[in-house]
C-alpha positions in Angstrom: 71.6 97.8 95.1 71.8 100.5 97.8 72.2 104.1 96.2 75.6 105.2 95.3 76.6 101.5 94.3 76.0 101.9 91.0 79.8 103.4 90.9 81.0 99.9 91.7 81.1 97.4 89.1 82.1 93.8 89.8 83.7 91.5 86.7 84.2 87.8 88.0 87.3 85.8 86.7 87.9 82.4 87.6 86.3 80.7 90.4 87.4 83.5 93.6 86.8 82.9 96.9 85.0 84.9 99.2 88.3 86.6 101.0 86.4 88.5 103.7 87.3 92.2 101.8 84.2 93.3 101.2 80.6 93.9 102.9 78.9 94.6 100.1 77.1 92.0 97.6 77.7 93.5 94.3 76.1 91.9 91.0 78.7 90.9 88.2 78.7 93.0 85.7 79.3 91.1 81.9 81.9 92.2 79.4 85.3 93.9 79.7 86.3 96.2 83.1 86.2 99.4 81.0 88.8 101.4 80.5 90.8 98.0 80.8 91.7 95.6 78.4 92.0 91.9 79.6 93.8 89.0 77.6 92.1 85.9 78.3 95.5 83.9 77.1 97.8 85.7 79.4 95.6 86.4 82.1 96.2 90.2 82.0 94.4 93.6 82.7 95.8 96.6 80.6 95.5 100.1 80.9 97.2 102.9 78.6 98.3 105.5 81.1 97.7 109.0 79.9 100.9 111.5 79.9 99.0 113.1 83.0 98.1 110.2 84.8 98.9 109.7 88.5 98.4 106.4 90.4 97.9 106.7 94.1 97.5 103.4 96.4 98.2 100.0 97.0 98.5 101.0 101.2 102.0 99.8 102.4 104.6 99.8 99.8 107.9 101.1 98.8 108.8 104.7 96.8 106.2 107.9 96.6 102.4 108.2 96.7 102.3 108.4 93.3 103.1 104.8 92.4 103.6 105.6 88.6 107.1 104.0 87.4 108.0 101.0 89.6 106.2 97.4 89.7 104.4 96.6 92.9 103.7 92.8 94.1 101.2 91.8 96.7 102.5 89.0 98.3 103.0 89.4 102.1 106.9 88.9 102.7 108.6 89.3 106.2 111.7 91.7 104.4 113.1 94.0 106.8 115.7 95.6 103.7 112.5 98.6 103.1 114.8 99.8 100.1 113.4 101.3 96.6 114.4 98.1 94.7 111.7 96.0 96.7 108.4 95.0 95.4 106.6 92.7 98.1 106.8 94.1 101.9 104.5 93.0 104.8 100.9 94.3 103.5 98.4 93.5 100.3 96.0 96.1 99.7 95.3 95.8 96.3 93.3 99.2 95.5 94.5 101.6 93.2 93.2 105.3 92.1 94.5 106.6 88.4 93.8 110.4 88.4 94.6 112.9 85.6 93.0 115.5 87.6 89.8 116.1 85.0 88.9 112.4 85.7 89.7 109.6 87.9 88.5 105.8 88.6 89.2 103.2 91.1 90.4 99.5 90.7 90.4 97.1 93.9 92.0 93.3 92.3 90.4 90.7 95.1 92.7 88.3 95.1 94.5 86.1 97.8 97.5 85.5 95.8 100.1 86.8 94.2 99.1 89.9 92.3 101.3 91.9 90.2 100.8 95.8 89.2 103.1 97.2 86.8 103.0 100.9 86.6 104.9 101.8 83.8 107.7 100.0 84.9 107.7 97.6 81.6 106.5 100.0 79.2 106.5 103.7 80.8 102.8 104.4 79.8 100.9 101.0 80.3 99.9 99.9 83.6 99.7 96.1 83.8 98.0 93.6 86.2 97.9 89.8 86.5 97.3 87.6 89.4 99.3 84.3 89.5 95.9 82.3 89.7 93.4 84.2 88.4 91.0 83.7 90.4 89.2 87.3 90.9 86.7 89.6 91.7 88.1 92.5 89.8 86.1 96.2 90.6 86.0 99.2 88.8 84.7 102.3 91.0 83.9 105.7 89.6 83.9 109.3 90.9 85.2 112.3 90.0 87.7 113.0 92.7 90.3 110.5 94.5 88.5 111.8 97.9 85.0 110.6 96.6 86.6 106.9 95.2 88.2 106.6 98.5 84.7 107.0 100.5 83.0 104.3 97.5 86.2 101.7 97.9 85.6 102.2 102.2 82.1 101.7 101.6 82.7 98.6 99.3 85.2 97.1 102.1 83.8 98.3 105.3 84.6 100.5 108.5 88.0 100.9 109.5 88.9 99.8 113.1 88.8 102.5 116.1 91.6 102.1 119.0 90.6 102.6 122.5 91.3 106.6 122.8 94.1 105.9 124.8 95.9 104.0 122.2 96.6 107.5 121.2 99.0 108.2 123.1 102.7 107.4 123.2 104.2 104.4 123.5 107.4 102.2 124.5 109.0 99.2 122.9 112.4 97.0 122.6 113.3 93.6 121.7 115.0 93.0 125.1 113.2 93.8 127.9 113.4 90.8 129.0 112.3 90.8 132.9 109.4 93.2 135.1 112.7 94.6 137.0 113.9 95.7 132.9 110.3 97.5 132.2 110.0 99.1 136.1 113.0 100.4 134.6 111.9 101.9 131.4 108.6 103.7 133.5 111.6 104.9 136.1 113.3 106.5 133.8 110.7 108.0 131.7 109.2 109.0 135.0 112.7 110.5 136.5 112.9 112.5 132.7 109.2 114.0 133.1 108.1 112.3 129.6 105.0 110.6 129.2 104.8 107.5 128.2 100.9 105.5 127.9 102.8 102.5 126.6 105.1 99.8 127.0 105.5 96.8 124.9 106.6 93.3 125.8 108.0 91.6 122.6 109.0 87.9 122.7 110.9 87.7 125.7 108.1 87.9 128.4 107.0 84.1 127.2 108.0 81.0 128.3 110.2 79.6 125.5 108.8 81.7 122.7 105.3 80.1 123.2 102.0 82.3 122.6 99.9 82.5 125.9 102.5 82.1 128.3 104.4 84.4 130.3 107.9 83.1 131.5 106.9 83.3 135.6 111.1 83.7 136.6 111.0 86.9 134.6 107.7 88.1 135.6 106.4 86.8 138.6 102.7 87.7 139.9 101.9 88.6 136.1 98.7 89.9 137.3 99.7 92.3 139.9 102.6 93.5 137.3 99.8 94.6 135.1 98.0 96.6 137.9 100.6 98.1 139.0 102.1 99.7 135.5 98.5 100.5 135.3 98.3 102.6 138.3 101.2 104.4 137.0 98.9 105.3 133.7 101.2 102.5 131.8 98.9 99.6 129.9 101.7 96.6 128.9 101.4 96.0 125.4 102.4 91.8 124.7 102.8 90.1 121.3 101.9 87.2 119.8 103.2 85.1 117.2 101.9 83.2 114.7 103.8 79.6 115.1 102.9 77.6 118.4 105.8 75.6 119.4 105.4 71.8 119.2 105.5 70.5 122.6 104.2 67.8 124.4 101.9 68.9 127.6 101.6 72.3 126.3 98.0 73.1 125.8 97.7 75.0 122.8 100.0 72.7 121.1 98.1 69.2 122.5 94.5 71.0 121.7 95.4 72.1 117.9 96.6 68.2 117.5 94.0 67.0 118.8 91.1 69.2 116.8 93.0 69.3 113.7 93.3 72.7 113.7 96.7 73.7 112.4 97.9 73.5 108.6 98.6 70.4 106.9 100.5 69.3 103.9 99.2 67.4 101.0 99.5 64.3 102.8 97.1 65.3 105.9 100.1 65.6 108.4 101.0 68.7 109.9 103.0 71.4 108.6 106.4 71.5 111.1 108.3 74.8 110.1 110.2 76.8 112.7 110.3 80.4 114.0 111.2 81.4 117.9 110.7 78.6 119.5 112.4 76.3 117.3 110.1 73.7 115.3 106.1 74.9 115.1 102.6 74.2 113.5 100.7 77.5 112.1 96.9 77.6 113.0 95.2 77.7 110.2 93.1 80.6 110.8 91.1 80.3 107.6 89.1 77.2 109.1 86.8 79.1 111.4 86.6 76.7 113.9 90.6 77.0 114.2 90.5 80.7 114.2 87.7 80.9 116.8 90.1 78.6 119.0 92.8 80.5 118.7 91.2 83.9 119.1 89.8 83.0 122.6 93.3 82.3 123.9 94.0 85.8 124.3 91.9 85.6 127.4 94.7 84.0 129.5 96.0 87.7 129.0 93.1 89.9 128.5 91.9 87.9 132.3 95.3 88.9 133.5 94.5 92.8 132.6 95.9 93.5 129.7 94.1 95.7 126.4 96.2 95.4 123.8 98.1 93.2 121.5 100.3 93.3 118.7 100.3 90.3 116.2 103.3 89.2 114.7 105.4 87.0 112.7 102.3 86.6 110.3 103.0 86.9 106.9 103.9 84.0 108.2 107.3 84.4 108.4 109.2 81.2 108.1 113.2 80.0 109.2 112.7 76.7 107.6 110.7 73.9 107.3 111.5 70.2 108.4 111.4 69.7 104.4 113.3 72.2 102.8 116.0 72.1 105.9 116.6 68.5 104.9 117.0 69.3 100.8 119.5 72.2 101.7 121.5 69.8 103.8 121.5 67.3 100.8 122.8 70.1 99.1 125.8 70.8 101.0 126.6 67.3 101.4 127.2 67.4 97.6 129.7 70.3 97.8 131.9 68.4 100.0 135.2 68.1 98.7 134.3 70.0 96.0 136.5 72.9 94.1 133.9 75.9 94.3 134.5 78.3 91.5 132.7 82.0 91.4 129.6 80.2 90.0 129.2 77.6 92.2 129.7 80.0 95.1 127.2 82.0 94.3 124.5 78.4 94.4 126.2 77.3 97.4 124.9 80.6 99.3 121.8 80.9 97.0 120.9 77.2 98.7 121.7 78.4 101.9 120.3 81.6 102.3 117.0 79.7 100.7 115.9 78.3 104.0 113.8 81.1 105.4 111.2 83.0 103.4 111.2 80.3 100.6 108.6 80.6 98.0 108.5 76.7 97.9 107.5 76.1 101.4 104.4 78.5 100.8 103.3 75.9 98.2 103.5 73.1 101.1 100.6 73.3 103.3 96.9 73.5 103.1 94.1 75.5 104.7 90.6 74.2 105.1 88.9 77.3 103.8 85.2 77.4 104.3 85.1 73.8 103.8 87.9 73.9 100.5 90.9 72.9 100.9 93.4 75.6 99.3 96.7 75.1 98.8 98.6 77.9 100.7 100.4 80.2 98.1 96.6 80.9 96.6 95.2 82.7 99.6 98.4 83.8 101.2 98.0 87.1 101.7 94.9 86.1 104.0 97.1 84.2 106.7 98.0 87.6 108.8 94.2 89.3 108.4 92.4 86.0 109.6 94.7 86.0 112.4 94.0 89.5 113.6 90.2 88.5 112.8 90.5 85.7 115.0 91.1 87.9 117.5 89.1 90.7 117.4 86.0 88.6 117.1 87.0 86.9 120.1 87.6 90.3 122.0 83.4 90.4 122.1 83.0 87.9 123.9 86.0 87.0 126.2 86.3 90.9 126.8 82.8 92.3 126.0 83.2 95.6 128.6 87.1 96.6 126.8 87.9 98.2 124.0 91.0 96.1 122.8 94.1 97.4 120.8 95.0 95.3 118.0 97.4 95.8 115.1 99.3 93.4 113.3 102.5 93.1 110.8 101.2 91.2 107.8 97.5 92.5 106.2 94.8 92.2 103.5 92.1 94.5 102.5 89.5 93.5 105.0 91.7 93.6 107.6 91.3 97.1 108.6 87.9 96.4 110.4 89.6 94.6 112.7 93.0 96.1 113.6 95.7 98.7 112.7 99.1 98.4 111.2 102.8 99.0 111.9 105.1 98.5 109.2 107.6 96.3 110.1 111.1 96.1 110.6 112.8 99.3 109.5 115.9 100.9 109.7 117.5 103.7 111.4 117.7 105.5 108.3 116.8 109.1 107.3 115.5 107.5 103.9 112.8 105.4 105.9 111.9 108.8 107.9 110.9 110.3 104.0 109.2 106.8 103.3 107.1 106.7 106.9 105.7 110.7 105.7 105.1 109.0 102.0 103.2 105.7 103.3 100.7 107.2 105.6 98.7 108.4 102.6 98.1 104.9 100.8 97.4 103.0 103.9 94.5 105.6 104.7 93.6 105.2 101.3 92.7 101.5 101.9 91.5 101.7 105.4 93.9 101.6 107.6 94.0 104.4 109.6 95.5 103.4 112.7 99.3 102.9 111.6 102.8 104.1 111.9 106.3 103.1 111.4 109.2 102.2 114.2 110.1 106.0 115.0 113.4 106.2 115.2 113.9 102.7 113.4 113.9 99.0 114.6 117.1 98.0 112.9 120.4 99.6 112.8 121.4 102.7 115.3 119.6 105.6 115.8 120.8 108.9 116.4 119.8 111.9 118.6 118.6 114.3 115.5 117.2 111.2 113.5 114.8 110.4 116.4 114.0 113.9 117.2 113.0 114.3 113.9 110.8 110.8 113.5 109.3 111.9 116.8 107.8 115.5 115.6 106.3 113.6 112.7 105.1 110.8 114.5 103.2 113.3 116.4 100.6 112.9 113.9 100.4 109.2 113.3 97.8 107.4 114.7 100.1 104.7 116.0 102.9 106.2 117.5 105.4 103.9 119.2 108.9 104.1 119.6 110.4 100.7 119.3 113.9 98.9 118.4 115.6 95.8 117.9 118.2 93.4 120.0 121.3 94.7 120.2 121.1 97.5 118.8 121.9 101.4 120.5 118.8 101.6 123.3 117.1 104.7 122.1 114.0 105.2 124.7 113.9 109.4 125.2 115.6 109.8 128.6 118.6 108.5 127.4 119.5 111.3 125.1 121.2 114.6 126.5 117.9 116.6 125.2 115.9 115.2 127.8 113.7 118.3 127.8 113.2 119.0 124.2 111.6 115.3 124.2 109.4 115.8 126.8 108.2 118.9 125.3 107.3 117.1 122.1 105.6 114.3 124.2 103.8 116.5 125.8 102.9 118.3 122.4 101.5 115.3 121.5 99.4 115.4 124.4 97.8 118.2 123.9 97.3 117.4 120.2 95.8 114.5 121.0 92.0 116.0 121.2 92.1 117.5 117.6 94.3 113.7 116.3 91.0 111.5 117.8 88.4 113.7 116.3 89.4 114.0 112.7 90.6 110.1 113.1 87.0 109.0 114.1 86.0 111.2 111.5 87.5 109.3 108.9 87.0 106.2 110.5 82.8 107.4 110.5 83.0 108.5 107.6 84.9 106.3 105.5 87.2 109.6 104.2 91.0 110.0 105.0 92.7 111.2 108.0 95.9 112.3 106.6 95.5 112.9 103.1 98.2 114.2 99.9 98.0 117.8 99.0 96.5 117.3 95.9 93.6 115.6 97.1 92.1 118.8 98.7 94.4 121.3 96.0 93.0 119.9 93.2 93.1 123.3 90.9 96.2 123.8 91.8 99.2 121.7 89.3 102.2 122.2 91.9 100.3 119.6 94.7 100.7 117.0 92.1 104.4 116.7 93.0 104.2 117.4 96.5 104.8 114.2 98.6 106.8 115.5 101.9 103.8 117.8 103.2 100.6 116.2 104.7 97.6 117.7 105.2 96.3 116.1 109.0 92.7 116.3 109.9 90.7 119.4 108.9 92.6 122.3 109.5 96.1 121.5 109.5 99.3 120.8 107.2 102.1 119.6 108.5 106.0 119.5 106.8 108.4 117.3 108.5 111.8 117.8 108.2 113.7 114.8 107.4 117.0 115.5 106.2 120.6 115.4 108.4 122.2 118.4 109.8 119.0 120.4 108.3 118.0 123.8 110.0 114.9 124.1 107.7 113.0 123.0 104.3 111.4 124.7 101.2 107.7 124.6 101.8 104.5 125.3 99.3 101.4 126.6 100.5 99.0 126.0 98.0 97.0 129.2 100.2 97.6 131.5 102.6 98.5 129.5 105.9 99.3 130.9 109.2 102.9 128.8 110.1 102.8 127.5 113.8 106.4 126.8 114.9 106.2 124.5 118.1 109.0 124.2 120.3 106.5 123.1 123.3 102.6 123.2 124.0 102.9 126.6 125.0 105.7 127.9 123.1 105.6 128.2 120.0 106.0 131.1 116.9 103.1 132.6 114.5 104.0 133.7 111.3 101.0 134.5 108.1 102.4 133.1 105.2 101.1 134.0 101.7 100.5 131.0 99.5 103.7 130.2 97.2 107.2 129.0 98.0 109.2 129.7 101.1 112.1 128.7 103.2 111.4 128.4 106.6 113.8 127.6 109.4 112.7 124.8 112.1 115.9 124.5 114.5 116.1 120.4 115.5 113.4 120.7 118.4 111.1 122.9 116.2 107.6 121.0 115.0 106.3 122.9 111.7 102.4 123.3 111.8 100.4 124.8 108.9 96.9 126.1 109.8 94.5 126.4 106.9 92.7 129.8 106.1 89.3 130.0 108.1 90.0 126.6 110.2 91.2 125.9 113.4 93.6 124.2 115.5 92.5 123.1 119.3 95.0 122.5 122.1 94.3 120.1 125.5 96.8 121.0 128.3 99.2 118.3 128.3 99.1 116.4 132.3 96.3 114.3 131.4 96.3 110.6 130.1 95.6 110.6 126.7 91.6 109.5 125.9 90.3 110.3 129.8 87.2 111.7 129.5 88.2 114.9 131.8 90.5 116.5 129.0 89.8 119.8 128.4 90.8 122.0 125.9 92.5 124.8 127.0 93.6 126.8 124.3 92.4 127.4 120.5 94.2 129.1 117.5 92.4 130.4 114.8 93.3 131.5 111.6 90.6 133.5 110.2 91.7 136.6 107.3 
């Protein structure tokens, strides 16, 4: 075992399968996972939380970053409804820290399946995990900070995935551009309103009838030239694909997955049919590599046509029905007919309804052919949305060896993170998911994924004027920084709000903090350490960055404290040190203010960015003009804070 190792100890339960998480071959250990406690009868690991105790983890999840109090489920679900009552959302990323802050230790449950972490949620001070099938590789990692047991659990799992440079910069999306003329659009506008924009993505209306690997040629004629052309205005188009291919006779990636066998099949060797977008589909089944490598190399109908980037979706997977269960709920119905419905039976009349999509029973109805095992779905679902994303960014080497592709994906698993980045999902136009996007970034950096962000502004519901101002100055700082939203809904791209110029002053911001954002993310990424970290992680000494969840520190030098409240002029800030206060109202105009470590007040007016720079660090400025990641960006300004 390499040096270092020794902090990982592996306990086997069951017979797990080989997910793909980790790169490292780790002995089993024999005996208990110390400090836990495992009953054999009800398949459960137990931990007594001490009084102190903090948890921190589990990477994309509802609540704070300190996960102590609420029960936590892996199983990817395609929920849009983000609220605190949820356990499951898109992502399982089953690692957890418990920190008392004298000592701290690591857990990382390896399990496809269904996996349950109750953090004194039952019983206030126990902490509680079982699998469904317990099957599992179940590690225990030591260290004596969360920093150092984030580096061992990176090192266990792998490098995290590294965008092209200019997937740094800022980018444009909407369910409903649905033609070139609607996206010339878009760049006009941005263009007319002087804000940047790198980005523009093409959600499921560029295809021909929803299916993957098309591109509806009414809507968007001379694909190819399309591409160049947004490219020559320093705009790369950004498709997606889904994860159901529409059945179809004479469409090829429908006839060829037939034909090699290579989507998921039920128990009786026929093929899954459920239905998304297109109407009725067959999933790949990714987990068969042959399937997978098939799949992957489609994207080169695209990549050949120009395009770098993709966004996966739809791959939890999600599902509207299945030919099955659609056919049990309409035997249902036909049993109400005629029928007196009382409160009761109301409430199983809509229950069988609103079962079709999403339904835990369908997830039990098709196989995957899983390194030569067939595996019934439910047991490795989590997988389904990291092989896809594998599929293709193995495939990116050799259909296009000379590019550095973007790739991120909706649904994920541990593992997944060497291959791709992460949005997270369908949100709402809510301040409460603003809070939640600043609480998230911690965890997912935690597990690996650096290159992520949230919907600024939100996907569902409509967005207002402050809200988005305020989602844009802290999705400055997130990796993945794309402002997209949903079908029918208020079109929120920047140029359509009276404060025009306060937008493109924050785009351009972003610009020009786009030098320092690449080199402390390939830091991390190198280095297997955290780009935007809690408080408490570097302020260990100090008790009141245990509670701290709304301030970030970003990089090396740098804390940042969003405001994400309504009507709000400013927020309570700690500095656990002296900090020099940076308040940015543009690249070049912006405040200076030495603040003594403590409490403080500070006013940020609603196109105001709050910057904390560290004692004895600092913070380096490019001038904003450039294209994010071209190699001719200079830095052209540097502020130090040295006492």
């Amino acid at each position: 075992m390499s040096e270092g190792y020794g902090k990982i100890k592996k306990y086997i339960y069951g017979t797990p399968l080989k997910t793909g998480a980790v790169v490292l071959d780790i002995p089993a250990s024999d005996g208990t996972p110390a400090p836990f406690t495992y009953d054999a009868a009800g398949d459960t690991f137990t931990y007594n939380l001490k009084d102190r105790d903090m948890v921190f983890g589990l990477g994309e999840t509802v609540r704070g970053i300190n996960k102590r109090g609420w029960r936590y489920t892996s199983n990817n679900s395609d929920d849009p409804h983000h609220e605190e009552t949820k356990e499951s959302l898109y992502a399982s990323q089953n690692f957890l820290i418990i920190d008392d802050g004298a000592e701290c230790f690591g857990v990382f449950v390896d399990n496809p399946g269904t996996v349950t972490f109750d953090i004194g949620y039952t019983s206030a001070g126990v902490l509680t995990i079982k699998a469904q099938y317990n099957d599992t590789d179940f590690y225990v990692l030591n260290g004596d900070t969360p920093l150092e047991l984030v580096t061992t659990f990176r090192k266990l799992v792998g490098k995290s995935y590294i965008p092209p440079l200019w997937a740094f910069g800022y980018g444009q999306s909407r369910w409903g551009y649905k033609t070139a003329g609607d996206i010339r659009a878009v760049a006009k506008g941005y263009k007319e309103a002087g804000i940047p924009v790198d980005m523009i993505y093409m959600d499921i209306d560029y295809m021909q009838d929803f299916k993957d690997f098309t591109v509806n040629p009414e809507r968007f004629p001379d694909f190819e030239n399309f591409v160049q052309e947004m490219k020559e205005q320093g705009i790369r188009l950004i498709p997606i694909i889904d994860a159901g291919v529409k059945i179809e006779d004479g469409y090829e990636i429908y006839e060829e997955g037939v034909k090699n066998g290579f989507f998921c099949k039920k128990e009786d060797g026929t093929n899954l049919v459920a239905a998304v977008w297109p109407g009725k589909v067959h999933f790949p089944d990714f987990l068969n590599f042959k399937a997978a490598e098939w799949f992957g190399r489609k994207y080169k109908a695209l990549t050949d046509a120009g395009i770098e980037g993709f966004w996966n979706d739809m791959n939890e997977p999600a599902i509207f029905y299945t030919e099955d269960h659609l056919k049990e709920v309409f035997d249902g119905i036909d049993e109400y007919k005629g029928k007196e419905i009382d409160i009761w039976e109301y409430f199983k009349f809509n229950d069988l309804v609103s079962s079709l999509s999403n339904n835990p029973e369908d997830y039990k109805r098709f196989y995957h052919d899983f390194n030569g095992v067939k595996v019934r779905h439910d047991k490795v679902h989590n997988l389904y949305g990291f092989y896809m994303t594998k599929s293709a960014g193995e495939a990116f080497k050799e259909i296009a060896p000379d590019k550095d592709i973007l790739l991120f994906s909706r649904a994920s698993y541990t593992g997944m993170h060497r291959y791709g980045g992460v949005w997270t999902g369908d949100n709402f136009a809510w301040w409460s998911h603003l809070l939640l996007n600043i609480k998230m970034m911690p965890s997912l950096n935690m597990t690996g994924f650096l290159y992520s962000g949230a919907d600024i502004g939100g996907f569902n519901a409509n967005t207002t004027e402050d809200l988005m101002m305020r989602w844009v100055e802290f999705g400055l700082f997130t990796p993945l920084f794309r402002n997209h939203s949903a079908l029918g809904t208020r079109d929120q791209e920047l140029y359509r709000f009276e404060r025009k110029k306060d937008f493109k002053n924050l785009i351009e911001l972003r610009h020009a903090l786009a030098p320092y954002i690449i080199r402390n993310f390939c830091y991390a990424a190198e280095n297997d350490t955290m780009y935007i970290k809690p408080l408490w992680f570097e302020y260990r000494g100090d008790e009141r960055t245990r509670e701290v969840e709304d301030q970030l520190l970003v990089g090396d030098s740098i804390m940042i404290a969003p405001v994400y409240e309504q009507n709000a002029t400013g927020r309570y800030v700690y500095l656990p040190e002296k900090m020099k206060m940076l308040r940015f109202r543009s690249y070049d105009d912006y405040d200076e203010e030495i603040l003594e470590a403590g409490d403080h007040y500070v006013k940020a007016a609603l196109n105001e960015v709050l910057v904390f720079l560290r004692s004895g660090k600092e913070l380096t400025l490019a001038k904003p003009g450039s294209r994010v990641g071209e190699a001719d960006v200079k830095i052209d300004k540097t502020i130090f804070f040295k006492e």
